[in-house]
GUVOSE-776190 format. One record per atom (N, C-alpha, C, O): x, y, z. Coordinates in steps of 0.02 Angstrom, whole numbers, padded with zeros to 5 digits, always signed. Layout:
BEGIN
XYZ...
***
This chain:
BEGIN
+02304+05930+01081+02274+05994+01101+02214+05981+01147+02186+05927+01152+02201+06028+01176+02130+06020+01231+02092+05990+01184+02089+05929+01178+02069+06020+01157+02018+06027+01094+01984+05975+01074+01926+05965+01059+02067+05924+01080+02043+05834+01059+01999+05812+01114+01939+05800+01108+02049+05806+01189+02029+05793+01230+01962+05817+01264+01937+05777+01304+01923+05888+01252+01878+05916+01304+01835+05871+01326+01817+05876+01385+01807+05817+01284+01730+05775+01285+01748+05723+01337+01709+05677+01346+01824+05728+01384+01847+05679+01413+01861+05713+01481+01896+05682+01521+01828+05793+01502+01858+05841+01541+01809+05817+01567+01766+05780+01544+01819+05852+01649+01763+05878+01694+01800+05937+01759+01860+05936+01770+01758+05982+01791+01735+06040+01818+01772+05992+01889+01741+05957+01929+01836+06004+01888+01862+05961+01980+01825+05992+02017+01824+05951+02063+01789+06036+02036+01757+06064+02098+01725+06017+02106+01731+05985+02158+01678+05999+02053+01624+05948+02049+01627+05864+02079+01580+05825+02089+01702+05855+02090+01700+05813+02114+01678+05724+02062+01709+05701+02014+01642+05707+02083+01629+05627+02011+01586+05659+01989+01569+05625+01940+01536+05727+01990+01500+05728+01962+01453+05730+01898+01394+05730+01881+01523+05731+01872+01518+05730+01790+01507+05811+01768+01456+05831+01739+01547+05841+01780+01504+05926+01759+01568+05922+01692+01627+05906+01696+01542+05937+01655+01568+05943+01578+01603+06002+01598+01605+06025+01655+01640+06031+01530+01684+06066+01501+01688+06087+01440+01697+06039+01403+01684+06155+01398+01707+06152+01348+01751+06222+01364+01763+06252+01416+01768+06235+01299+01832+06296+01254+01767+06336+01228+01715+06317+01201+01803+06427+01258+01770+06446+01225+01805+06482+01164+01860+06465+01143+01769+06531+01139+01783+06562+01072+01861+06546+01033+01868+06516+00980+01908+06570+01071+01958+06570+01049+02003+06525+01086+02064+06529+01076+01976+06473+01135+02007+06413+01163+02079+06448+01230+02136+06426+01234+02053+06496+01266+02093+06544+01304+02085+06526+01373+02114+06536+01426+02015+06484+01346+01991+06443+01428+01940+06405+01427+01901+06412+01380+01925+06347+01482+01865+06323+01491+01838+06312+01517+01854+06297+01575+01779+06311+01494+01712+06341+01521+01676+06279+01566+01662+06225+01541+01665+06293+01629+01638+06228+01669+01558+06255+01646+01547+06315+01639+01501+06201+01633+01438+06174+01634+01417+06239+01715+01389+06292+01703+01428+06229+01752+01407+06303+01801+01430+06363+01796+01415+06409+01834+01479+06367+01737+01496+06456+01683+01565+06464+01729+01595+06517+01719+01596+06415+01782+01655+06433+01805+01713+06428+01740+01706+06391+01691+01767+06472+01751+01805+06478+01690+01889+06447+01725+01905+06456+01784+01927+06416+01676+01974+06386+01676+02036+06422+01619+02038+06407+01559+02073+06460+01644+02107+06496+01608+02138+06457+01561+02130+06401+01585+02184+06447+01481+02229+06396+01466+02285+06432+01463+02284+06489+01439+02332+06409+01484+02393+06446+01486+02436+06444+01436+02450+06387+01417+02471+06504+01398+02484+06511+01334+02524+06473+01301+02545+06480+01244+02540+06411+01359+02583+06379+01319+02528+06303+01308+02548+06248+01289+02482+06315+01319+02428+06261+01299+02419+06220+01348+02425+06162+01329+02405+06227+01411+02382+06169+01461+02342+06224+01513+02346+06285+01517+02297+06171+01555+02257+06204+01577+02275+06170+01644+02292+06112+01651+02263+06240+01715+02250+06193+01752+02192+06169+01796+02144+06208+01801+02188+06119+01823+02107+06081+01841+02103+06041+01894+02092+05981+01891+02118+06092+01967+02121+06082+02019+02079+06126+02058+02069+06186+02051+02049+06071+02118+01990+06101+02165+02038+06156+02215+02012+06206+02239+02103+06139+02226+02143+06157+02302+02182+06166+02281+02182+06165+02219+02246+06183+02319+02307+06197+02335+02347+06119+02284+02323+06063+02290+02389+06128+02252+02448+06077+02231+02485+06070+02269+02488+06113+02314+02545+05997+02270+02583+05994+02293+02628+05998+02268+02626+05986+02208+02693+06018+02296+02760+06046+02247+02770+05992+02209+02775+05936+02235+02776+06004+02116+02797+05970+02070+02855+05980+02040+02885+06032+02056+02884+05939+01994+02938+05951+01990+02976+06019+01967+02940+06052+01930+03017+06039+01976+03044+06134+01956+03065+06116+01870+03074+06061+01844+03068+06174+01844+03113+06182+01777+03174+06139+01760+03186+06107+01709+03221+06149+01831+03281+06098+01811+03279+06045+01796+03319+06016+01760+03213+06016+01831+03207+05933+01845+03193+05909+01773+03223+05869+01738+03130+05949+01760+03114+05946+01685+03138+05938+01645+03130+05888+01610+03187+05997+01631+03224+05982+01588+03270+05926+01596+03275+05889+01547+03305+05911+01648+03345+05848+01643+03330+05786+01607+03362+05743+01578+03248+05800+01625+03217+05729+01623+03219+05726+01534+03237+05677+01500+03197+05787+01510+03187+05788+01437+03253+05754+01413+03252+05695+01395+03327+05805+01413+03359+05777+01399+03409+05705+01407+03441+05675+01363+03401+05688+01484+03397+05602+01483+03347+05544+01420+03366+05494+01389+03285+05576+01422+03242+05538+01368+03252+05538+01311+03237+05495+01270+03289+05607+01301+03317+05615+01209+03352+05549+01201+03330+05501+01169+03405+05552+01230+03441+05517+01212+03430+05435+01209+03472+05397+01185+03376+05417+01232+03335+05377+01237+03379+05327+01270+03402+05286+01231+03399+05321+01340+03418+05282+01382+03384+05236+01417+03409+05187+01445+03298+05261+01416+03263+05219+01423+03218+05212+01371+03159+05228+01374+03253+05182+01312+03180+05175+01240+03166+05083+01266+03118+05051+01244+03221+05050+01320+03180+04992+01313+03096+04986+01372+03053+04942+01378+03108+05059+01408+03053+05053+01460+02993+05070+01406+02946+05030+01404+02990+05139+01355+02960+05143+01330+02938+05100+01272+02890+05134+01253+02940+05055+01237+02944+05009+01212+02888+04957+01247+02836+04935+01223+02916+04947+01306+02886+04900+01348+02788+04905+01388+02745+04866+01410+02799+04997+01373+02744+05029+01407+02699+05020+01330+02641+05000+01337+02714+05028+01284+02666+05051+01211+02648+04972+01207+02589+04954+01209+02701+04926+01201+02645+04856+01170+02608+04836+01245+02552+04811+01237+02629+04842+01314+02558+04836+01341+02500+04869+01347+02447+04840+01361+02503+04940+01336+02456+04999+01297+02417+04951+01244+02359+04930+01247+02457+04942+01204+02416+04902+01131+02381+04838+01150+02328+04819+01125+02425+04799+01205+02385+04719+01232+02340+04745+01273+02311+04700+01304+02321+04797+01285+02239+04816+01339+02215+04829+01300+02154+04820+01305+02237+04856+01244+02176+04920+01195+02161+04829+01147+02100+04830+01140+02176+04790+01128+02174+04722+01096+02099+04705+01139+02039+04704+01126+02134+04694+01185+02111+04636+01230+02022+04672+01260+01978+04641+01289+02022+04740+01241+01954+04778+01249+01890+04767+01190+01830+04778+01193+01942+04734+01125+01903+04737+01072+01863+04816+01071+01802+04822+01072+01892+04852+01069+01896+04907+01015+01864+04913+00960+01899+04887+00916+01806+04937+00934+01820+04933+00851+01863+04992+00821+01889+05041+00847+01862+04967+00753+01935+04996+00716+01879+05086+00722+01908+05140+00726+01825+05081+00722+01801+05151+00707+01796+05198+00753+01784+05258+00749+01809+05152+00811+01786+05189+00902+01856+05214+00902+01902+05178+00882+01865+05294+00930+01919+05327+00973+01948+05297+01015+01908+05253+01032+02000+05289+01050+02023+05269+01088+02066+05311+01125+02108+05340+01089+02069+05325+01189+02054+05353+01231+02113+05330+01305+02100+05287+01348+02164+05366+01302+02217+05363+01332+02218+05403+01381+02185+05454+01379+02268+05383+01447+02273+05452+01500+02313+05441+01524+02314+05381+01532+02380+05479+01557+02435+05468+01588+02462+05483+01616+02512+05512+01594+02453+05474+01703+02468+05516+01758+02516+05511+01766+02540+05456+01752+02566+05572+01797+02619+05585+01797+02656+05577+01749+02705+05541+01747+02631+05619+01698+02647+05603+01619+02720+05645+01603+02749+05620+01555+02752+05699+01632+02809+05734+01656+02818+05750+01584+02777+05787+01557+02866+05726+01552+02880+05776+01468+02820+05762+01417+02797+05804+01379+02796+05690+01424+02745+05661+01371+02792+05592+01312+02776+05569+01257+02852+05579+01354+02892+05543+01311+02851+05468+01288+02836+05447+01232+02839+05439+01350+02798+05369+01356+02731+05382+01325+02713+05337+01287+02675+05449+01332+02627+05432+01311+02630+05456+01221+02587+05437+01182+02670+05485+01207+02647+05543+01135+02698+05457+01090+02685+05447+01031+02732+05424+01114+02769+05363+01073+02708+05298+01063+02704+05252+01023+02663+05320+01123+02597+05274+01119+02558+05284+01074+02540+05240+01036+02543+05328+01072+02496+05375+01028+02543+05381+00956+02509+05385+00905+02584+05382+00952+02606+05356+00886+02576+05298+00848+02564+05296+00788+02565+05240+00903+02574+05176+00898+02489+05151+00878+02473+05103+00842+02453+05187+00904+02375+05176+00911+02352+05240+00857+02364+05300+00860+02306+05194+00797+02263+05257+00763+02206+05275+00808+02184+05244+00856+02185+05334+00782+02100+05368+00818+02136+05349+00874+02122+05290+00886+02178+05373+00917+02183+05400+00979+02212+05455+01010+02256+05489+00982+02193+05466+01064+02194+05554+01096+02216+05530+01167+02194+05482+01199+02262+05571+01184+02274+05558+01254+02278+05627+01308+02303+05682+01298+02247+05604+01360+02237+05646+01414+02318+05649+01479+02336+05621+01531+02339+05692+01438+02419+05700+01494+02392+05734+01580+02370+05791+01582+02396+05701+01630+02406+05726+01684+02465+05730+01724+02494+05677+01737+02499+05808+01758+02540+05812+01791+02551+05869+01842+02559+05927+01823+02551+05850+01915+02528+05912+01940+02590+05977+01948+02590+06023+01988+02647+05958+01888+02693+06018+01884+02679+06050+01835+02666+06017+01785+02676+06120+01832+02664+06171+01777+02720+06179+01724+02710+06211+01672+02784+06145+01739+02830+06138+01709+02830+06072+01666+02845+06064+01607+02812+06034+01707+02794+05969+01663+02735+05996+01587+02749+05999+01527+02691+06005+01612+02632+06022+01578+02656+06078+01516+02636+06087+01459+02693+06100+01544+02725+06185+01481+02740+06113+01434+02717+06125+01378+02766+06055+01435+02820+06033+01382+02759+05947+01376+02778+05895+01347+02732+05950+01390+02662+05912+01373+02614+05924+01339+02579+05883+01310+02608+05987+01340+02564+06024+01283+02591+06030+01196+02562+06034+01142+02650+06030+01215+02692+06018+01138+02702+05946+01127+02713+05933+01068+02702+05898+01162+02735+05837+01157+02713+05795+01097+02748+05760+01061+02630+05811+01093+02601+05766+01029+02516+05828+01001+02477+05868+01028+02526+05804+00947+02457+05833+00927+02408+05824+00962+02367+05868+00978+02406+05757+00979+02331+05709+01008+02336+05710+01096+02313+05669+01135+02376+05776+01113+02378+05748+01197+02352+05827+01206+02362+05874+01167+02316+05828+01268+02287+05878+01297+02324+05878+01368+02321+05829+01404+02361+05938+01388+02390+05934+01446+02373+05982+01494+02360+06041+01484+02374+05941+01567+02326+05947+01621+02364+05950+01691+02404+05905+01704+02355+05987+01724+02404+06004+01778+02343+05988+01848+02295+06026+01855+02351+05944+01882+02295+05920+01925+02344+05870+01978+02396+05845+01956+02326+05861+02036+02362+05825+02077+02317+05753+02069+02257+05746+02080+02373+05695+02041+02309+05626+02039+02304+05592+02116+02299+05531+02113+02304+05610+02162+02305+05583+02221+02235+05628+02250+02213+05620+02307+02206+05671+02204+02133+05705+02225+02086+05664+02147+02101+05629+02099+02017+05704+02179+01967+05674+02123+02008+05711+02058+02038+05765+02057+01995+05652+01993+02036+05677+01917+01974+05695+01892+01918+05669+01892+02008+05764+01861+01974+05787+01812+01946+05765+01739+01941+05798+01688+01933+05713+01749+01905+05639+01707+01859+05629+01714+01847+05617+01773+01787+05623+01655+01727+05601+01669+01751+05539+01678+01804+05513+01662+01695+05514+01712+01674+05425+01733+01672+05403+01682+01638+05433+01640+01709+05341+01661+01687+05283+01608+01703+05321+01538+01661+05325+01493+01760+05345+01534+01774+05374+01494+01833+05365+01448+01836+05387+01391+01891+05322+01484+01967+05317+01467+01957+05236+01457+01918+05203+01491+02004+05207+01398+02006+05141+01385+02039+05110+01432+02020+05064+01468+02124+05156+01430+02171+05120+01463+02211+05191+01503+02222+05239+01466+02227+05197+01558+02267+05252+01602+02369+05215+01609+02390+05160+01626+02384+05241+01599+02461+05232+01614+02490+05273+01657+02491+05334+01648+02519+05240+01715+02563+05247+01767+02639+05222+01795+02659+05180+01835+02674+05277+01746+02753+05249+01743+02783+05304+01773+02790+05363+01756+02805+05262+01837+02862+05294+01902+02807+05362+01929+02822+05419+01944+02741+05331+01928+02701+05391+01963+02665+05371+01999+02650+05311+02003+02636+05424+02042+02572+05394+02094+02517+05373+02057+02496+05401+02006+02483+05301+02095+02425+05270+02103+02379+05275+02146+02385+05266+02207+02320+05293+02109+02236+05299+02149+02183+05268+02142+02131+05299+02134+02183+05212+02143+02152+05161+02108+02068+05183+02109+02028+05187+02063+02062+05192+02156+01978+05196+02176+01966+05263+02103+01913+05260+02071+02003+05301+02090+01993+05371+02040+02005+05324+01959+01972+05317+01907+02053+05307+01979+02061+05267+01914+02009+05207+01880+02004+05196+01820+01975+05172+01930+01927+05130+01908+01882+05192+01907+01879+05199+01846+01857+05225+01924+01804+05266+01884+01804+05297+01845+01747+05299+01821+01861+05345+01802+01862+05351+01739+01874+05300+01682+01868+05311+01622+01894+05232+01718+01910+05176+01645+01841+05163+01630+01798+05178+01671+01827+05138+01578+01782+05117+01550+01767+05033+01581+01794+05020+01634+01739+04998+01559+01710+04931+01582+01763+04911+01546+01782+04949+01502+01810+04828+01557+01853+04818+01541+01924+04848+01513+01967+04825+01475+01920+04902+01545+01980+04957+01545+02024+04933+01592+02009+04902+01643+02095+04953+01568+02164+04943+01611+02206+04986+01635+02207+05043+01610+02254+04968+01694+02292+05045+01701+02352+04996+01703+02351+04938+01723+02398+05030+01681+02461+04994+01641+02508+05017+01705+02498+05075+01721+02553+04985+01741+02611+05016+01795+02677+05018+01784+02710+04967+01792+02698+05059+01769+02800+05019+01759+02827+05044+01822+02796+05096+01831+02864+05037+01864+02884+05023+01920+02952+05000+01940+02985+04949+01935+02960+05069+01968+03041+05049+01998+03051+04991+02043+03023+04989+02098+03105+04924+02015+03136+04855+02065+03200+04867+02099+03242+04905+02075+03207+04843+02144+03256+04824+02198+03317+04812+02144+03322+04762+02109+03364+04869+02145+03415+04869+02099+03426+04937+02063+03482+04960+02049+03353+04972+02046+03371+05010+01978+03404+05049+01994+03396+05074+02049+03448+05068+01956+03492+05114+01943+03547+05112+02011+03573+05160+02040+03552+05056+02022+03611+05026+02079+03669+05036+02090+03697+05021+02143+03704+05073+02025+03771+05082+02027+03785+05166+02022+03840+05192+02014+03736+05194+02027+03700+05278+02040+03700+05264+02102+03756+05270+02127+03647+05243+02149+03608+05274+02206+03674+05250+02253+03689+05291+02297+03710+05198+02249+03776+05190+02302+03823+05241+02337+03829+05259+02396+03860+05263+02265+03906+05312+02275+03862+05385+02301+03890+05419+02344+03813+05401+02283+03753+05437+02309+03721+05432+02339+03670+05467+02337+03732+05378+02394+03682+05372+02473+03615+05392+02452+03588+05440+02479+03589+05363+02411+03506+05363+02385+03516+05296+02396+03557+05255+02377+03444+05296+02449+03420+05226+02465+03386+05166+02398+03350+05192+02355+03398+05105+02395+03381+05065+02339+03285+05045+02373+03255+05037+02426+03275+05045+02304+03204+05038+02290+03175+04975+02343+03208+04923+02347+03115+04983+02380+03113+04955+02442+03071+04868+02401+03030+04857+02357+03117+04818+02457+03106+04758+02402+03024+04766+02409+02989+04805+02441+03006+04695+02354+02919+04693+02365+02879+04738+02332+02819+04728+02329+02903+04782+02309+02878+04843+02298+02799+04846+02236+02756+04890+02234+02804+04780+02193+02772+04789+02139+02703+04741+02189+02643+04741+02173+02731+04708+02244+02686+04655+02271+02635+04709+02315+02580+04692+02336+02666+04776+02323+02644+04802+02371+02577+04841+02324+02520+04840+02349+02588+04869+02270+02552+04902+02218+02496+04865+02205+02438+04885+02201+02530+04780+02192+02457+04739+02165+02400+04746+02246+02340+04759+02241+02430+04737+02304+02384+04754+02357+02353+04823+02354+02311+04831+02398+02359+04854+02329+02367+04927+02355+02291+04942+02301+02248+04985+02312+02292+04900+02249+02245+04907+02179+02189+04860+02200+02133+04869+02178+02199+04822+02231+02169+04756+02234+02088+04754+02256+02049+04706+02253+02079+04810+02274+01999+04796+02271+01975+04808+02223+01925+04776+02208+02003+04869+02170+01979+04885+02097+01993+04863+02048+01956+04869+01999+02050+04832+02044+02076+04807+01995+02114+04712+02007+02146+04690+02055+02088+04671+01931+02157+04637+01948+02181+04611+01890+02159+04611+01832+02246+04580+01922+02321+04570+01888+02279+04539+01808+02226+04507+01808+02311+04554+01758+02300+04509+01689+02339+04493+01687+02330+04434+01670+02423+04505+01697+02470+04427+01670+02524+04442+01739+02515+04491+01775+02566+04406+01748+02596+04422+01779+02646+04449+01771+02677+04440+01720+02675+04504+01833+02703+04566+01802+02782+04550+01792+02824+04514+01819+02779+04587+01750+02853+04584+01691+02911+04623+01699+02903+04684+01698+02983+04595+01711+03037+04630+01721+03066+04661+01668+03071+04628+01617+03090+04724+01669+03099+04742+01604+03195+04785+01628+03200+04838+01659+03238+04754+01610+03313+04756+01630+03351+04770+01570+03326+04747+01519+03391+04793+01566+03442+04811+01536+03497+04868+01584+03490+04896+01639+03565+04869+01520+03633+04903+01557+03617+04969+01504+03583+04965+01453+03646+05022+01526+03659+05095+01506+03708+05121+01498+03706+05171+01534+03750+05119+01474+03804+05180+01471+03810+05239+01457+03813+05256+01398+03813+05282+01506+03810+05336+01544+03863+05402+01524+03897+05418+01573+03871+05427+01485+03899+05483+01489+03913+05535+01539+03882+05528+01592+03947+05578+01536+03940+05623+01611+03887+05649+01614+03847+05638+01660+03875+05695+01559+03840+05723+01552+03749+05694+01576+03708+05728+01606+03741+05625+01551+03668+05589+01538+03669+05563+01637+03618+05558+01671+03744+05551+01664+03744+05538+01733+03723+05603+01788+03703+05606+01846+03737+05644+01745+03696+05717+01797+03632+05733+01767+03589+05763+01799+03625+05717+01717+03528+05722+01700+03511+05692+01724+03466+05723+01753+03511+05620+01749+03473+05568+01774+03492+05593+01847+03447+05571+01883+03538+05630+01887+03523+05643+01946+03476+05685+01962+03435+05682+02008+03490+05743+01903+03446+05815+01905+03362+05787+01897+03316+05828+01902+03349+05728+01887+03284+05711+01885+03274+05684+01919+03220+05656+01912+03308+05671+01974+03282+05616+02002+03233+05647+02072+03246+05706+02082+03201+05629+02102+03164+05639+02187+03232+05664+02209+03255+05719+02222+03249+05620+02209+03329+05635+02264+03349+05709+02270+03365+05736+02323+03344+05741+02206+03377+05807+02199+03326+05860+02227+03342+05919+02220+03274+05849+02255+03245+05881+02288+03239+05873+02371+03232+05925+02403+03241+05818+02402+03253+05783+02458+03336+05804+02478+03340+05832+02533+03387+05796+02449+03449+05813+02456+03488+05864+02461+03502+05874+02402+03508+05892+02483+03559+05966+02507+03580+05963+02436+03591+05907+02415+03588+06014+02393+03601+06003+02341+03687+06032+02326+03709+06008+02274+03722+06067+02353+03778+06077+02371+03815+05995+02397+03872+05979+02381+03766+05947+02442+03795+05873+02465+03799+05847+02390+03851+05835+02361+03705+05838+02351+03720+05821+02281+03773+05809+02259+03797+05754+02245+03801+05872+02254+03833+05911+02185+03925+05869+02212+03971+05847+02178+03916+05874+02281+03986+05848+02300+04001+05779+02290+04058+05757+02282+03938+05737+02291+03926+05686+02282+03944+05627+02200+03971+05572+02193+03915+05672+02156+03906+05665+02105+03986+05704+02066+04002+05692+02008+04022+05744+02105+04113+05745+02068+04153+05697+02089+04213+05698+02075+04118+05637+02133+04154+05568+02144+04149+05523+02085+04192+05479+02080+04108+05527+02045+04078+05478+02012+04126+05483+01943+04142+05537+01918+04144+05424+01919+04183+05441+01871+04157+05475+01797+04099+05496+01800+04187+05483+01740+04146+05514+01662+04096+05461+01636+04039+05476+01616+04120+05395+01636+04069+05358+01597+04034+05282+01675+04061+05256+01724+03987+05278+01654+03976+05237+01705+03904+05185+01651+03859+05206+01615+03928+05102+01674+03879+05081+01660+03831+05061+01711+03848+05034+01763+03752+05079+01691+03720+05084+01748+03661+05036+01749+03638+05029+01692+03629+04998+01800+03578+04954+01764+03502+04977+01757+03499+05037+01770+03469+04963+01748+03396+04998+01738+03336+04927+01776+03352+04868+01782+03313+04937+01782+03277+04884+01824+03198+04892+01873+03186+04899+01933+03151+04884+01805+03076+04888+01843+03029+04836+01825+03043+04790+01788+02972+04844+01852+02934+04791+01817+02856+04829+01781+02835+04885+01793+02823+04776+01732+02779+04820+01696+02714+04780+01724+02730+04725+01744+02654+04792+01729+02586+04758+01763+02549+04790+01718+02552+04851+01706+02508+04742+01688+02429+04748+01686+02379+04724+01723+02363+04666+01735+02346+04798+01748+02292+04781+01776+02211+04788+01773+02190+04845+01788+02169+04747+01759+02123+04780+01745+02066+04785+01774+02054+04744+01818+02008+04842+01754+01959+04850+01807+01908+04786+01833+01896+04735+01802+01875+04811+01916+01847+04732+01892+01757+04766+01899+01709+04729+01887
***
């Protein structure tokens, strides 16, 4: 709920400036430190943007995505994201009595972060996603997540020095934003689409394969704020694909917004009922310097 999260908010107009936040009376909205008000929307997320958004993902996508994750086609990505979650929150020395303090941009249903937060006691996590659709189904995802509709490619609605560890799986990176809300020896965790994933999809579907280099390009891309703690980790496995789980995973994908969706749709009645498909990214820790 907000509620957990507020002491971790700030006033985006404000820019780094640290302008607090709270809930008022009946938690309907919140309240910026200069009396500006932040509506919460009834399905529990707020949103906490200076400007204009950029188009996020629609209802369909959403949902696809939900039901691809049910079925847990990727429980080995998630899996992979929680014990390096747990090897930063370790490696911070933590005490057992201190909160701990999660955030997760482009957090889309809340599958990866609310399985984290399972995993970690005394912790609360800060969901960011700049779709309102995402965020409707982020706000339910876990008790301990507060969900936040904000574009992370502008200043985050994150006090400074505030978050242990940030997670960024298959989402945009801002490094310069992100080292200022981590705390001093804080990490931002990456999982990251490799040259391959989902290879036996994007073919028959003229979706271009993931551009090589790609994870080499990220560690540059971080590299004045952050660096590498181990070296980054491939995380592979095969899928078998139902029809059904083979048009969720399209309906979620970028593609289905970039693509004529009538071409889609023609595209995707080539493809046979069951298909095995490979999965293929890598995971990085990185931490502040």
């Amino acid at each position: 709920m907000l509620s957990d999260v507020i002491h971790l908010l700030q006033d985006p107009s404000a820019g780094a400036n640290g302008v607090t936040l709270r809930g008022n009376e009946d938690w309907s909205a919140l309240i910026s430190a200069t009396g500006r008000e932040f509506p919460v929307d009834p399905e529990g997320y707020v949103v906490l943007a200076s400007g204009d958004l950029p188009r996020g993902d629609d209802e369909k996508m959403v949902d696809a995505r939900e039901i691809f994750l049910a079925n847990g086609h990727f429980a080995p990505f998630v899996e992979s994201v929680t014990r390096s979650v747990n090897e930063a929150i370790s490696s911070a020395d933590i005490p057992d009595t201190q909160e701990v303090t999660l955030c997760e941009v482009g957090a889309g249903t809340g599958y990866y972060l609310s399985h984290t937060l399972d995993s970690v006691d005394q912790s609360v996590g800060v969901a960011i996603d700049v779709s309102t659709a995402a965020a409707a189904k982020l706000a339910h995802c876990h008790p301990r997540v507060g969900a936040v509709v904000a574009d992370a490619l502008q200043t985050l609605p994150v006090l400074s020095d505030s978050v242990d560890v940030i997670s960024a799986i298959f989402a945009p990176r801002n490094p310069e934003e992100f080292a200022r809300v981590l705390k001093d020896g804080g990490e931002l965790v990456v999982l990251a689409s490799h040259e391959g994933h989902l290879g036996e999809l994007r073919a028959p579907l003229e979706i271009p394969d993931v551009r090589p280099h790609k994870i080499e390009e990220i560690i540059d891309q971080v590299s004045e704020y952050f660096d590498v703690v181990a070296a980054p980790e491939m995380v592979e496995f095969p899928m078998v694909l139902d029809h059904d789980s083979i048009l969720a995973q399209i309906a979620m994908s970028p593609s289905a917004q970039v693509i004529d969706q009538v071409e889609l749709d023609k595209r995707a009645q080539r493809l046979p009922q069951t298909m095995t498909v490979t999965a293929r990214s890598t995971i990085t820790r990185l931490r502040k310097k």
